[in-house]
C-alpha positions in Angstrom: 47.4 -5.6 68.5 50.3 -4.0 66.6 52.0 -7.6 66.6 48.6 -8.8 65.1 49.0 -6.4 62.4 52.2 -6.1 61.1 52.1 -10.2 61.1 48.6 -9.7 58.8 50.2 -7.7 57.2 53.5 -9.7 56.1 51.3 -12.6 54.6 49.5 -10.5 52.5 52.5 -8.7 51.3 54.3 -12.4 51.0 51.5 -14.6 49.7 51.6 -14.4 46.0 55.7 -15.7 46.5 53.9 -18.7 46.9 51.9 -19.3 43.4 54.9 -21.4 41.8 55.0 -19.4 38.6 51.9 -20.7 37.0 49.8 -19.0 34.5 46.4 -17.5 35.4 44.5 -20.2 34.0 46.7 -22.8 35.8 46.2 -22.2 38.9 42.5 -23.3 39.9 43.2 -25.6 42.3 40.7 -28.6 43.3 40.4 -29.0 47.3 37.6 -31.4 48.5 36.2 -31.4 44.9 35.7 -27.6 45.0 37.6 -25.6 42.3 39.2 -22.5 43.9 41.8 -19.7 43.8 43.5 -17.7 45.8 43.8 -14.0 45.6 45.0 -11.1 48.0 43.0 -7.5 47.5 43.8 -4.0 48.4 41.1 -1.4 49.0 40.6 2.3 49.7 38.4 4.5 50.3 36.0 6.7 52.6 33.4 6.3 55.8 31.0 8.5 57.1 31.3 7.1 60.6 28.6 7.8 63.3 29.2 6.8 66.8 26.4 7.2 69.7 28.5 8.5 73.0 27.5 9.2 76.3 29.0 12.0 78.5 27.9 13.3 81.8 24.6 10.8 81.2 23.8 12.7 78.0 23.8 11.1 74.9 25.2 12.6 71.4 25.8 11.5 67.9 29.2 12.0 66.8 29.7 12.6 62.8 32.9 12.2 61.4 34.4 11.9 57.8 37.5 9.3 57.7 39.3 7.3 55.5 39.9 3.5 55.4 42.3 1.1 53.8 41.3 -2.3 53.8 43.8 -5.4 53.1 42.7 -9.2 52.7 43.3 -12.8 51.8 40.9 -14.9 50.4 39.4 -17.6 48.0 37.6 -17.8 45.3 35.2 -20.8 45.0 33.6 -22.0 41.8 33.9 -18.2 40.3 30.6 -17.8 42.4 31.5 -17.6 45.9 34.8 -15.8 47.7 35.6 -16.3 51.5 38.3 -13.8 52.9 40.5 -12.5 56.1 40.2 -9.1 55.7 42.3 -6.0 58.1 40.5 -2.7 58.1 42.7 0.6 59.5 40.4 3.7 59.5 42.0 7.1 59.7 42.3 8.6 63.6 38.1 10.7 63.7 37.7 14.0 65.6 34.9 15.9 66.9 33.9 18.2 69.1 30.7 17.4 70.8 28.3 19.3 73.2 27.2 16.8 76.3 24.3 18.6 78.4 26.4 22.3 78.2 29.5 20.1 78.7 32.0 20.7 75.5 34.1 17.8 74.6 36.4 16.9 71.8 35.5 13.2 71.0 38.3 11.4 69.5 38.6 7.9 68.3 40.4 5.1 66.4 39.7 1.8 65.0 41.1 -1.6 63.6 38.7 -4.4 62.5 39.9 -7.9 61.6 36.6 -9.2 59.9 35.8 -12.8 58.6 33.6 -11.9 54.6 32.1 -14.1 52.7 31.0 -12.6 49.0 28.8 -13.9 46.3 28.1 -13.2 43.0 24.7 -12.1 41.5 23.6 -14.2 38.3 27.3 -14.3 35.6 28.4 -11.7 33.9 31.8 -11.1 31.8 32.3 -7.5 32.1 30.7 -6.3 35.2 29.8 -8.7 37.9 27.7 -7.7 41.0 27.8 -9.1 44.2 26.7 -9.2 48.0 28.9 -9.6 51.0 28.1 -10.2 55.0 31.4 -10.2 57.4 32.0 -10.4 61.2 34.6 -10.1 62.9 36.6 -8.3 65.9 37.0 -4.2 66.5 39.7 -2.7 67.9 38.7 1.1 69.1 39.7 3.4 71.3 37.4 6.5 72.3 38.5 9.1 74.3 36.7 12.4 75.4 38.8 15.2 76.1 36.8 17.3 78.5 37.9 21.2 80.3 37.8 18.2 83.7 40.2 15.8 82.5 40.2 13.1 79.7 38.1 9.9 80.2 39.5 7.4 77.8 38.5 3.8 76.8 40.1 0.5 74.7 37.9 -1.6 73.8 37.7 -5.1 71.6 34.4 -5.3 70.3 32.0 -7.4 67.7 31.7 -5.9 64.1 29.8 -6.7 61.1 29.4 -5.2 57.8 26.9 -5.8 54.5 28.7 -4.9 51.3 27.2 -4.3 47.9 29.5 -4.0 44.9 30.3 -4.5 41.0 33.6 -6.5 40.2 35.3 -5.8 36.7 37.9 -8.6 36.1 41.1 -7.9 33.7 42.6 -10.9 33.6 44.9 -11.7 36.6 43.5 -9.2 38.4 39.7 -7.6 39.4 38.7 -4.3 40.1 36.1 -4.0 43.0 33.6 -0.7 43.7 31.9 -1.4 46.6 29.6 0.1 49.5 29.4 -1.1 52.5 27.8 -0.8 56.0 29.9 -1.3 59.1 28.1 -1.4 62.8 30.3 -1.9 65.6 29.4 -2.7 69.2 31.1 -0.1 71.2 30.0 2.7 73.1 25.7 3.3 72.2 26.9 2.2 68.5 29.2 2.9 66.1 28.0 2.8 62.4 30.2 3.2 59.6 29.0 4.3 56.0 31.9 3.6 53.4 32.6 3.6 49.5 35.6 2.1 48.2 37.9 0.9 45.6 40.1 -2.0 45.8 42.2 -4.5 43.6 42.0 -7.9 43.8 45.1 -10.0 42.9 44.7 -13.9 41.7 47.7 -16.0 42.3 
C-alpha cells in the first residue's frame, strides 16, 4: 500500500512537466471528438468520521474529529463534466469507547483511492456549482486496545462518497469548497462527514 502511494503520489507531483509550455487557452485538447483538459487538484480539510464497532458482541458508535488531505488527477470534459483519480489520507482517529462495561480505546486509520466523476450545475462565470459521486477502494486499519489484549484488523474495503461544492476559477487555476459524504464498508460502517478546500491546477 505505501508502494501504491508514494507511486500516486509522484505523478501528481510530476504531471504538469508534461503540458509542453502551452498557454491556458492552448491546451484543450480534442480526444474522440471530446474537448478536454487535464488538471491535478490538492485539497484539505476536516471529517467528522463515525464508525459502528463491535466489541465483546456489543455494538458502539465511535465519533472522532480528523483531518484529510486529498490529492487527484483528472479531466475536464466540455467545461461541464470532470472525471478524476483521487488519493485520500485521513489523519490517525482516537477514541475511547465503552463495550458492555468493557473500556476500550478504539483506534483507526485510513487511505481511500476513489474513482469521481463531477458535474457542473447550469454555467456560471464566477461561481460554478457542482455534484460529485465516487467509488473506490479503503484502506483501514481498526484496532481496539482493551485492559485483555489488543484485537487489531487490516482491512481493504469498498468506499463511496457524494460531494456537493462551488468552484471559483482564476484563470489557470480553480478554487473548490466542497462537502462531502464518505461511507465505507468496514466494520458495522464507517461514515465520514467532511468540508474541504482544494486547488485545482489546469495544465
Amino acid at each position: 500500500m505505501k508502494k501504491l502511494i508514494a507511486t500516486s503520489l509522484a505523478v501528481l507531483i510530476a504531471a504538469p512537466a508534461f503540458a509542453g509550455g502551452q498557454s491556458y487557452q492552448q491546451q484543450t485538447t480534442s480526444f474522440l471528438g471530446w474537448d478536454i483538459l487535464p488538471y491535478v487538484a490538492l485539497r484539505g480539510g476536516a471529517t467528522y468520521g463515525n464508525l459502528n464497532y463491535s466489541l465483546n458482541k456489543h455494538k458502539e458508535d465511535v465519533s472522532q474529529n480528523l483531518y484529510q488531505l486529498r490529492t487527484a488527477l483528472g479531466l475536464t470534459i466540455y467545461d461541464t463534466a470532470r472525471v478524476e483519480i483521487e488519493g485520500s489520507f485521513f489523519t490517525k482517529g482516537s477514541k475511547k469507547a465503552t463495550f458492555d462495561g468493557l473500556d476500550a480505546d478504539i483506534i483507526s486509520k485510513n487511505i481511500e483511492l476513489m474513482a469521481n466523476t463531477y458535474m457542473n450545475i447550469g454555467h456560471f462565470k464566477c461561481i460554478q456549482p457542482f455534484v460529485g459521486v465516487g467509488a473506490g477502494m479503503a484502506f483501514v486499519e481498526t484496532e481496539a486496545r482493551v485492559a485483555g489484549g489488543t484485537h487489531s484488523k487490516d482491512n481493504t474495503r469498498f468506499s463511496g462518497m457524494g460531494t456537493l461544492g462551488l468552484a471559483m476559477p482564476f484563470g489557470q487555476f480553480e478554487v473548490d469548497i466542497a462537502a462531502r459524504y464518505n461511507y465505507v464498508d468496514v466494520a458495522s460502517g464507517l461514515h465520514n462527514f467532511s468540508g474541504d478546500i482544494g486547488v485545482r491546477y489546469m495544465f
